[in-house]
Structures are given as structure tokens and as C-alpha cells.
VMD Tcl script that draws the C-alpha trace (Angstrom):
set ca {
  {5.78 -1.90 -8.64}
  {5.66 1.39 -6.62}
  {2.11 3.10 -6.09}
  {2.30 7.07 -5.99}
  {-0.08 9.32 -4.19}
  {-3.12 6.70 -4.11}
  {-5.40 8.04 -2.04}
  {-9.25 8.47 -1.43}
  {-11.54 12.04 -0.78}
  {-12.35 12.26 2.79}
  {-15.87 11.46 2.13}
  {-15.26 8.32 0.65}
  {-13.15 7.03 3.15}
  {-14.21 3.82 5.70}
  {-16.17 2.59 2.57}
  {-14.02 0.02 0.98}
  {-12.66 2.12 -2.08}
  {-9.16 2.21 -1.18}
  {-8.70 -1.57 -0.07}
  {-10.64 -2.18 -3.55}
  {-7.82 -0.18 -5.42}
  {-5.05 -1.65 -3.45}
  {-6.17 -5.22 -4.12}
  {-6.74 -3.94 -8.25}
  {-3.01 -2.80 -7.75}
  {-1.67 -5.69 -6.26}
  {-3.64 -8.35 -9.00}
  {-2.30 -5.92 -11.68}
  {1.22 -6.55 -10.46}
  {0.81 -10.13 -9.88}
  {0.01 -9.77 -13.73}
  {3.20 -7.96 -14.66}
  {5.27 -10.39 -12.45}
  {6.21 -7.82 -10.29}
  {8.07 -9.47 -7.62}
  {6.74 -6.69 -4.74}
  {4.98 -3.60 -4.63}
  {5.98 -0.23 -2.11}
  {4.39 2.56 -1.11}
  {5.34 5.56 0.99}
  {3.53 7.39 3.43}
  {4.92 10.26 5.48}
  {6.02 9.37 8.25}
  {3.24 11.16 10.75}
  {0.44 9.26 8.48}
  {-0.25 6.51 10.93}
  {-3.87 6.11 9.33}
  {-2.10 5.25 6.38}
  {0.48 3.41 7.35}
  {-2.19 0.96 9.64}
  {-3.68 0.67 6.70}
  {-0.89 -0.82 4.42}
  {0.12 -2.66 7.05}
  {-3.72 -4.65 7.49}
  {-3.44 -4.84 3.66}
  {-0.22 -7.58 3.60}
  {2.24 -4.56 3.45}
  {5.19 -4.70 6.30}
  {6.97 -1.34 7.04}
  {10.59 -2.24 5.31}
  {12.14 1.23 6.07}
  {11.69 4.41 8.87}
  {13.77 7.18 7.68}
  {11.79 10.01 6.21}
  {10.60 11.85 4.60}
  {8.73 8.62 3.96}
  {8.06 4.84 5.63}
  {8.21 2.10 2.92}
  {5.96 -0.75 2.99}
  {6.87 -3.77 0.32}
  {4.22 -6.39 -0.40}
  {5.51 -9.80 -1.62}
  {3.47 -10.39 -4.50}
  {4.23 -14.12 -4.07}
  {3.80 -14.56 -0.67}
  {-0.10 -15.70 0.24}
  {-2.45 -13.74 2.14}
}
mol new
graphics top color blue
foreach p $ca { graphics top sphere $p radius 0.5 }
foreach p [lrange $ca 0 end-1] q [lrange $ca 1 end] { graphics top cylinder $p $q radius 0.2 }
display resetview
């Protein structure tokens, strides 16, 4: 499964909404048995990409215009 373009308002942000919708996403693929799950960020979004990362998601790929980040659906938290 590949999310696009998740993101949350800057107001919202530090207030749980976006781990709550990555862990939705990541239960929804577990569902669809999706094997993994990606997401992109570019490559100056270290916010994001620290974020992914403390989520499960390791950084599979660094060539831009975007980073890659798989999650192994199987693997346990």
C-alpha cells in the first residue's frame, strides 16, 4: 500500500492526528494483506521523515525527488 500526500493543517499538528491516521492506514492494510506500506517525503522534509521513521517506517531509498520509507506490515512493533 502506498499513502499519497497524507498530511495534517499546521494547527493541528503535535496533537496526535497524524500518528492516529497512520496507525488507521497501517490496520487498513494489515486488512487488505498488504505485505508493506511506503510513503515519500521530499527529501528536505526531515519533520516528516522523523516522523515515519518513529512510526515503524525505515528510510528504504535516498534519491529524490523523494525518500521512501516501507513498513512491514508483518513485522511487530
Amino acid at each position: 500500500m502506498d499513502m499519497h500526500h497524507l498530511f495534517t493543517e499546521a494547527p493541528f499538528r503535535g496533537h496526535g492526528a497524524g500518528h492516529s491516521l497512520v496507525e488507521a492506514s497501517k490496520i487498513k492494510a494489515r486488512a487488505l494483506s498488504c505485505s508493506y506500506m511506503t510513503v515519500g517525503t521530499h527529501p528536505d522534509n526531515h519533520k516528516a521523515q522523523a516522523f515515519y521513521e518513529a512510526l515503524g517506517f525505515e528510510r528504504k531509498d535516498t534519491h529524490p525527488p523523494a525518500l521512501r520509507f516501507n513498513y512491514e506490515a508483518d513485522r511487530p512493533k
